[in-house]
C-alpha positions in Angstrom: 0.0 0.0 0.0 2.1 3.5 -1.2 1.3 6.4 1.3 -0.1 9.9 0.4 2.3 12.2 0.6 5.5 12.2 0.7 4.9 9.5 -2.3 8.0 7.1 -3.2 9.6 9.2 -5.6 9.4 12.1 -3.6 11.5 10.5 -0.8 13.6 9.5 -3.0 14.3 12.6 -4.6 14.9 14.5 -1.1 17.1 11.6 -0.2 19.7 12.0 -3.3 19.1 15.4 -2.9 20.2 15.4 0.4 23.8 13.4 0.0 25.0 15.3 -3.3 24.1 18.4 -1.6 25.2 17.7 1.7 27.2 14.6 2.1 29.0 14.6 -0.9 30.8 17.7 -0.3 32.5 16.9 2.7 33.6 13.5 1.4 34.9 15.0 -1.4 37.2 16.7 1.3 37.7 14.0 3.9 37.7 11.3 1.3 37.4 11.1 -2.6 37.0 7.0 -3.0 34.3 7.0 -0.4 32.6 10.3 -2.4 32.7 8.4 -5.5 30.9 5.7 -4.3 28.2 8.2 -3.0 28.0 9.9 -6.1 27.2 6.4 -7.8 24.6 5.8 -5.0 23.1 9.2 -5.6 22.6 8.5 -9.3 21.0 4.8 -8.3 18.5 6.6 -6.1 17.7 9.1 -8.7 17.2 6.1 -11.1 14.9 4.3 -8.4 13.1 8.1 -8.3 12.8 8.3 -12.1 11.4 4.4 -11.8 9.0 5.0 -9.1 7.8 8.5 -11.5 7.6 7.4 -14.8 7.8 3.7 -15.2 3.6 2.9 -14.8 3.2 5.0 -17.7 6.2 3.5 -19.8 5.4 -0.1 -18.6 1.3 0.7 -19.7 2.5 2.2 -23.1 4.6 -0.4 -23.4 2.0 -3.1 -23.1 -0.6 -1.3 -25.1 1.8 -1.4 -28.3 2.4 -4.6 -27.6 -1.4 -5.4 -27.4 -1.5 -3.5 -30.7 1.6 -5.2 -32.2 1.2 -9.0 -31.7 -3.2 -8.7 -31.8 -4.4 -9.6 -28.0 -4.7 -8.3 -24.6 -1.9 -9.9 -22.0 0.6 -9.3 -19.5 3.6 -7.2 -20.0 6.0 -9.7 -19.2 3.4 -12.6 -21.1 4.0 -10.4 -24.0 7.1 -9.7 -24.2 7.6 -13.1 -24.1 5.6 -13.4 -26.8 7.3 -11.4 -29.1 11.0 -12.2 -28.0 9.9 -16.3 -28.9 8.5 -14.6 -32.5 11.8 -13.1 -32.9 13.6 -16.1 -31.5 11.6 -18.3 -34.5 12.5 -15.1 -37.2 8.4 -14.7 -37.1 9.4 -11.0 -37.0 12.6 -9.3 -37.6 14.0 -5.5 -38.3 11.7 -5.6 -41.5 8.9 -4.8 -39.2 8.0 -1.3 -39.2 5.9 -1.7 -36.7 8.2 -3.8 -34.4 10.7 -0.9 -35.0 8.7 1.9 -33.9 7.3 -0.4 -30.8 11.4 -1.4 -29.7 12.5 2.7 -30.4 9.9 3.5 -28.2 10.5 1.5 -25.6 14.0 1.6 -25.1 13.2 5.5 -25.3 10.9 5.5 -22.0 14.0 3.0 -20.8 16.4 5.5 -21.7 14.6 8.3 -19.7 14.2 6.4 -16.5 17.5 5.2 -16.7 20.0 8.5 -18.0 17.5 11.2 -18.8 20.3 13.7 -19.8 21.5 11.1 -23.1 19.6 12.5 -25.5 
């Protein structure tokens, strides 16, 4: 059961907040491997944040192209299965137009969850 307010991603988000603001700093000071390993810590929890935002949506488009794509209702995880045994068999392949704009798509929501500044 999530909770009102804060939600997930915004205690995530005042979390990372908090250590590259705060924390980092001083360890940059007192001790550089140890701030390196909070910086990569930071950027995990503003992953998790970016997850716990915008990954519904992406994981609901997602599903509905595959709907769209392979002709029934299912699971996201069903589906994808679906389609990775139809490109497994060569049932589809890069010829697909329609695969294409379903597999830019989805590594695009991937891309903005995961490193937002890429593109």
């Amino acid at each position: 059961m999530s909770q009102d307010r804060p939600t997930a991603a915004e205690l995530l988000a005042a979390i990372a907040d908090f250590l590259r603001e705060e924390a980092t700093p001083v360890l940059d000071k007192a001790d550089p491997r140890l701030a390196f390993q909070m910086r990569v810590a930071v950027n995990s929890l503003a992953i998790l944040e970016r997850e716990a935002r915008l990954g519904p949506a992406a994981d609901a488009r997602e599903t509905a192209r595959l709907a769209r794509l392979l002709g029934h209702d299912g699971t996201l995880a069903d589906l994808n299965r679906e389609l990775a045994r139809q490109l497994r068999e060569g049932t589809r392949d890069e010829r697909d137009a329609a695969l294409m704009e379903h597999l830019e798509a989805t590594v695009a929501d991937k891309i903005a969850i995961a490193n937002p500044k890429w593109r």
